[in-house]
C-alpha positions in Angstrom: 104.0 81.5 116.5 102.0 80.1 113.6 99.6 82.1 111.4 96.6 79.7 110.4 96.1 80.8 106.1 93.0 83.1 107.0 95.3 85.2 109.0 97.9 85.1 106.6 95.8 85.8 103.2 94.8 89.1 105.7 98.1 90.5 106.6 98.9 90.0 103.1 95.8 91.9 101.7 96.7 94.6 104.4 100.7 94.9 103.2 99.4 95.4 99.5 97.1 98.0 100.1 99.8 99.5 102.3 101.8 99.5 99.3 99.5 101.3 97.1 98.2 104.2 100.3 101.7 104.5 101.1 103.1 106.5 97.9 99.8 108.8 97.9 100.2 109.5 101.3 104.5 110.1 101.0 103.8 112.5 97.5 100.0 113.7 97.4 100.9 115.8 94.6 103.0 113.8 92.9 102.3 112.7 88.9 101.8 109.1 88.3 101.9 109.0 84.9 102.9 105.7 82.3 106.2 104.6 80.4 104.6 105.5 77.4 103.9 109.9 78.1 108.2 110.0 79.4 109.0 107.7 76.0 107.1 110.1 74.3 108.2 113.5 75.6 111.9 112.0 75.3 111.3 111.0 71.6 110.0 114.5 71.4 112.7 116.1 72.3 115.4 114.6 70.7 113.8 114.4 67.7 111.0 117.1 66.9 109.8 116.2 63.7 109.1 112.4 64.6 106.0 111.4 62.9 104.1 108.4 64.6 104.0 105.2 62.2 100.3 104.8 62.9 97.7 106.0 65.2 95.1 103.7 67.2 91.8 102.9 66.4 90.2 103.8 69.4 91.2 105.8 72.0 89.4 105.9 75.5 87.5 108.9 76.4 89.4 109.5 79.2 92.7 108.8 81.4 90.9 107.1 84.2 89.0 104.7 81.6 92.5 103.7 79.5 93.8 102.9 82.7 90.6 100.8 84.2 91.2 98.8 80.7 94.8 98.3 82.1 93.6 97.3 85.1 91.1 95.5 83.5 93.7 93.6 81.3 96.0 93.0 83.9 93.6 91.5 86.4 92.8 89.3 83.6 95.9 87.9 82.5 96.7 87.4 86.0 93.5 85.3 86.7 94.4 83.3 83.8 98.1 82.7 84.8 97.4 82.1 88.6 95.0 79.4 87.1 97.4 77.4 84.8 99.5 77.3 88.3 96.7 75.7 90.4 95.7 73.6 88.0 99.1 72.5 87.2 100.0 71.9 91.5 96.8 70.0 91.5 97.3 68.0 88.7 100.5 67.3 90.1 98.9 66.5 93.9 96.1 64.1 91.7 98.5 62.1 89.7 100.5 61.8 93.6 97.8 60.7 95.2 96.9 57.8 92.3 100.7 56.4 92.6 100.3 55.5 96.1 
């Protein structure tokens, strides 16, 4: 049986938000948090007297803005990497399609 793209590009949209109800659904009570709060704790506690090299410059108001700006960043870098690969394919596909 053969998926036409449409259909495809939808049970792929369905699987990834699958993947992110999933998790919720498994461990409503669970703590997502980042990398960086277990580094920290861990630094912590191995060595309490640690002082931070620097601090930042700006920190977001809240936990659900730093990690829209995450988002935010992430979206981004993936827009512009997704990008390069089309336009590389389709340089590729152009310069095919000259030869012949």
């Amino acid at each position: 049986m053969k998926f036409k793209l449409v259909q495809k590009n939808i049970l792929l949209v369905l699987v990834v938000i699958l993947l992110a109800i999933v998790p919720l659904l498994i461990n409503p009570n669970a703590e997502y948090g980042g990398a960086d709060g277990a580094a920290e704790e861990l630094v912590t506690e191995i060595q309490p007297e640690y002082e931070p090299w620097f601090s930042p410059i700006w920190e977001p108001p809240s936990g659900e803005i730093e990690s829209l700006l995450f988002a935010l960043q992430a979206a981004i870098g993936t827009g512009f990497i997704t990008y390069f690969i089309g336009y590389s394919i389709g340089k590729k596909k152009g310069s095919e399609g000259l030869a012949k």
